[in-house]
C-alpha positions, 0 to 999 in steps of 0.5 A: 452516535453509530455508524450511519449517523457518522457518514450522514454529519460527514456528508453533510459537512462535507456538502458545506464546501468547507473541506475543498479549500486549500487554507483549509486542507493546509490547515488540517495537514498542520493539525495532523502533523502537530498532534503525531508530535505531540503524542509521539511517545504515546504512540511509539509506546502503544507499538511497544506494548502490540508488537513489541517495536522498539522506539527506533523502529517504530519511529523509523518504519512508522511515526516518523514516515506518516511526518515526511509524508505531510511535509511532502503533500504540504510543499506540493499540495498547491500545485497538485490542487491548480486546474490543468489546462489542456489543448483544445481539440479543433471542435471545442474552439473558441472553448478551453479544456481544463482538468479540475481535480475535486475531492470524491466526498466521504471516505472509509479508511480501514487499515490494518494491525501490523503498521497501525501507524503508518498506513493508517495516517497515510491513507488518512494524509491523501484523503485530507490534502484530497480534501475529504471526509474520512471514516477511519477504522483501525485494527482491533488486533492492535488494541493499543495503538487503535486507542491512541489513534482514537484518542489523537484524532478525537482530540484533533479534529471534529467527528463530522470531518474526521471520525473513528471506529473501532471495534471487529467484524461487526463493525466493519460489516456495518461500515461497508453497509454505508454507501462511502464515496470511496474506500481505502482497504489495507489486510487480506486478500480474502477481506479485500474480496468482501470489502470489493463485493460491498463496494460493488453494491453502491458502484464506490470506487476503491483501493485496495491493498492487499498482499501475497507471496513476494519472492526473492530471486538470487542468482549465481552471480548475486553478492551472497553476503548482502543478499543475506544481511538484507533478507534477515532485516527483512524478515526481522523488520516487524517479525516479517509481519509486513506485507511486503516482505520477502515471502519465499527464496527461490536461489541458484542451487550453486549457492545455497549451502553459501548463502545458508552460512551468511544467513546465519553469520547475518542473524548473529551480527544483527542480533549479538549473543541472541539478544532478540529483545530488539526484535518485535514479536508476533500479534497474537496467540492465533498467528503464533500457533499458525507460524508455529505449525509452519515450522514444521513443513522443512528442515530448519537450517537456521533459528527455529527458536520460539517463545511461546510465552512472548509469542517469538520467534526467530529469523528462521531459514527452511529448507527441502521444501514441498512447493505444494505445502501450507508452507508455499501456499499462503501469505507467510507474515512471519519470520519464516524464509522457505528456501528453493533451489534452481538450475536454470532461470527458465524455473524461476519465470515459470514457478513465480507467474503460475503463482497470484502476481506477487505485492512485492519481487526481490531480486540479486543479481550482478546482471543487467540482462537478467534484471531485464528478463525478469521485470520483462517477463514477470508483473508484480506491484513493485520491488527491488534490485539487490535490496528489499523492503526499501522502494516503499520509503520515498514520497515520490514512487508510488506504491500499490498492487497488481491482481491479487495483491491489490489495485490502485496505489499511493504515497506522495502525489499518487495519495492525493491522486487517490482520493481525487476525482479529475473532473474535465470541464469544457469552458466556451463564453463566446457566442460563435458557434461552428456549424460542423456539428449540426445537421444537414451534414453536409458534403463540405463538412464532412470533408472538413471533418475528415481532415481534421480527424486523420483521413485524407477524404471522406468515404462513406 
């Protein structure tokens, strides 16, 4: 079956009104969440074998996060899918207005290599609570957990309600080609840049998240130790290949040369003796050869290791860095952590917004004044206060991006949201009907009129 036969079944599928029910979708939600931990070894071994993640890794930032967010659309689900009513406005009466959400229809799902896992099957839990059909098209980059995806939801669920694609360029081309009713993309800015361009073709409403160079802001007042223990699970997590990492350290040049010591005590506590092997490396030969060349671009002042062999590299801290490098232009997704010092914050605002509006902003600091300056004074897609990584986890915080980093977000509710299409409907079964709509209009309506929508009088 290719590509275009695909969407026509699910279309058609979906036109049954089999995939709108609320048994239905409770019913698929199930499915999904018994097949995830059924096939949980098979899944955390295909992590293993792309990226190296170890269990526990892969279970924490992956298995185990796509699992808590059925449990979380299945305890909801009821209440997100009940019609709304709202009050009527004085000319709808005697009617009543009700908001009704309704599944778009057929979606495109495209997710990305470096979380295979979790942001494929998050994507794909809103679209099935939403009450779609979904195309779902993994990464080729991560050969392994694309096959396990296949296979699991080939097992699990019919082609016509849920299918995958694999495959590189080609197909993904063909599938933006498909007119979807709405698509969710998860990689590039340059990517999302052609997946929007197609989408514009058919006016298909889309997400889009995307990424860029997240910075951490750390103060003088900031509690260094954390601050670099945080940064290096940071940079190790996934081998900073995520794309919500920090990007770039911008400090207070009072604490560098400190913070540059608690860097490197924080990298030899998470890792004892230098045993990396709990530590994921890099995709593949391309981005290794790509960091690699990175390295160059400062003066290393911790790690800097590299196995060319096992594509891995260590949690490494740069400094003497050109802004205007390779270094600081680009979306690092390593575990490279450039390093510039400041004197004043006035810097700070003014070198992140001549920047694209950044995915993810860390900042330290012991001062609310300057938590309030900065989230006052600079937009970015989410972030945190005195930690990193970690607003992405809870169901109930939606998470997405702004300008270049993307647009739309999800998890939890916001999920549901996304693949959801609310539908106002006006609903009158009397037969009385007000005359201020019709013509002649006269002076007595117009007045009637005017009270009811914010003038005292009528003026011509």
């Amino acid at each position: 079956m290719n590509i275009k036969e695909i969407v026509e079944r699910q279309r058609e599928y979906f036109n049954s009104g089999i995939t709108k029910s609320y048994a239905f979708r409770m019913q698929q939600l199930t499915k999904l969440e018994e097949a995830i931990k059924r096939n949980e070894k098979a899944l955390l071994k295909a992590l293993y074998d792309d990226l190296r993640k170890t269990p526990y890794e892969g279970y924490m930032t992956e298995v185990g996060i796509a699992l808590e967010e059925i449990r979380y659309h299945k305890k909801h689900l009821k209440k997100w899918m009940a019609r709304r009513m709202v009050s009527a406005n004085p000319t709808h009466l005697p009617g009543v207005g009700y908001i009704c959400p309704e599944p778009y229809g057929v979606a495109l799902i495209v997710s990305p290599w470096n979380y295979p896992i979790n942001l494929c099957f998050q994507a794909l839990i809103g679209a099935i609570s939403a009450g779609n059909c979904a195309v779902v098209k993994p990464s080729a980059y991560a050969t392994n957990t694309s096959h396990e995806i296949k296979r699991i939801l080939l097992e699990t669920f019919p082609p016509e309600y849920v299918a995958v694609v694999e495959g590189g360029r080609a197909e993904n081309q063909e599938l933006f080609n498909q007119r979807f009713d709405y698509i969710f993309f998860t990689g590039s800015v340059s990517v999302g840049k052609v997946v929007m361009e197609a989408a514009a073709k058919n006016l298909t409403p889309i997400t889009l998240e995307l990424g860029g160079k997240s910075p951490v802001i750390v103060d003088e007042t900031a509690n260094i130790r954390l601050a670099a223990k945080r940064l290096v699970f940071g940079k190790a997590l996934n081998a900073g290949q995520t794309c919500i990492a920090p990007d770039y350290l911008l400090i207070h040049e009072s604490r560098l040369e400190e913070f540059i010591i608690e860097f490197e005590k924080a990298v030899k506590k998470a890792f004892p003796n230098g045993d990396y092997s709990e530590m994921p490396v890099i995709i593949n030969e391309k981005h290794f050869r790509r960091l690699e060349n990175l390295l160059t671009q400062g003066t290393i002042r911790v790690g800097g290791t590299v196995s060319e062999s096992e594509r891995f590299i260590e949690p490494t801290l740069l400094t003497d860095v050109d802004p205007q490098s390779e270094l600081m232009q680009d979306e690092i997704f390593g575990p490279l952590l450039p390093v510039i010092t400041y004197s004043e914050l006035d810097e700070v605002i003014d070198f992140v917004r001549n920047r694209e509006k950044p995915l993810a902003l860390y900042l330290f600091t012991r001062r609310k004044s300057v938590v309030n300056r900065i989230l006052h004074s600079l937009s970015f897609g989410g972030g945190c206060v005195n930690d990193v990584i970690m607003h992405i986890v809870s169901p109930k915080m939606p998470f997405g991006g702004v300008g270049n980093s993307g647009m739309g977000n999800y998890h939890g509710k916001k999920s549901f949201e996304t693949f959801t299409h609310r539908r106002s409907v006006l609903m009158n079964f009397s037969d009385m009907d007000p005359a201020l709509r019709y013509h002649p209009y006269t002076k007595t309506k117009k007045e009637i009129i005017a009270r009811f929508m914010g003038r005292e009088k009528w003026q011509k």
